[in-house]
C-alpha positions as CSV (number, residue, x, y, z in Angstrom):
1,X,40.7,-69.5,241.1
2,X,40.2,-71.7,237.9
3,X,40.3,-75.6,238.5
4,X,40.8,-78.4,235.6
5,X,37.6,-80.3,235.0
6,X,39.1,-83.3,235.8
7,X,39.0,-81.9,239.9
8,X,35.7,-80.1,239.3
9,X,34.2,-83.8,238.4
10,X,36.6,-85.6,240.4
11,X,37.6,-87.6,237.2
12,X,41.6,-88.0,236.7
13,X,40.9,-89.4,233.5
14,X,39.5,-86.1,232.3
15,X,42.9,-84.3,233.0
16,X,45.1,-87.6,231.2
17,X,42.5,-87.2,228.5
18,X,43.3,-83.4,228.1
19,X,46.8,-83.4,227.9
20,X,46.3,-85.7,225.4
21,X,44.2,-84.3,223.3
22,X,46.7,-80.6,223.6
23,X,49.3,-83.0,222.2
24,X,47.6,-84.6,219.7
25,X,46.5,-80.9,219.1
26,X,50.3,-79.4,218.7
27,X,51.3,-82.3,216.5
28,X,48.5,-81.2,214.0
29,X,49.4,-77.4,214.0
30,X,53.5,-78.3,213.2
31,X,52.5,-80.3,210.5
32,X,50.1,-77.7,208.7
33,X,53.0,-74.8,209.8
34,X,55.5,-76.9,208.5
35,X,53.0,-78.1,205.1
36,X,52.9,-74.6,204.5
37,X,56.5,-73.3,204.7
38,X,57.4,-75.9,202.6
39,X,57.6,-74.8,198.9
40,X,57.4,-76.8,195.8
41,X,61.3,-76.4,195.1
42,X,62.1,-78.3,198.5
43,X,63.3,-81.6,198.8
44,X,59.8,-82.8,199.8
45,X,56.2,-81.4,200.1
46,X,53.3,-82.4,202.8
47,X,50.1,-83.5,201.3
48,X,46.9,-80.7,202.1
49,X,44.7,-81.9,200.5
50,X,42.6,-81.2,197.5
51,X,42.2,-77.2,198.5
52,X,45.4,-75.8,198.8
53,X,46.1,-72.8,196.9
54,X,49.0,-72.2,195.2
């Protein structure tokens, strides 16, 4: 059976810390799904960044 880090270590801060992080995490991938479904035409465009390919 698999155990967090956080009870391997005996650290609760180690679990708080990775929920965070798979927040912060989530938050980044909607914003580069949503960057890229947005086209051009829409009523607003995400910023990418000096690489995106259009």
């Amino acid at each position: 059976m698999k155990q967090p880090a956080g009870n391997l270590m005996k650290k609760e801060n180690l679990d708080k810390a990775g929920g965070y992080l798979g927040i912060v995490t989530a938050l980044i991938a909607y914003y580069c799904g949503l960057a890229e479904l947005l086209t051009p035409d829409d009523l607003f465009t995400l910023p990418t960044g000096k690489y995106r390919t259009d």
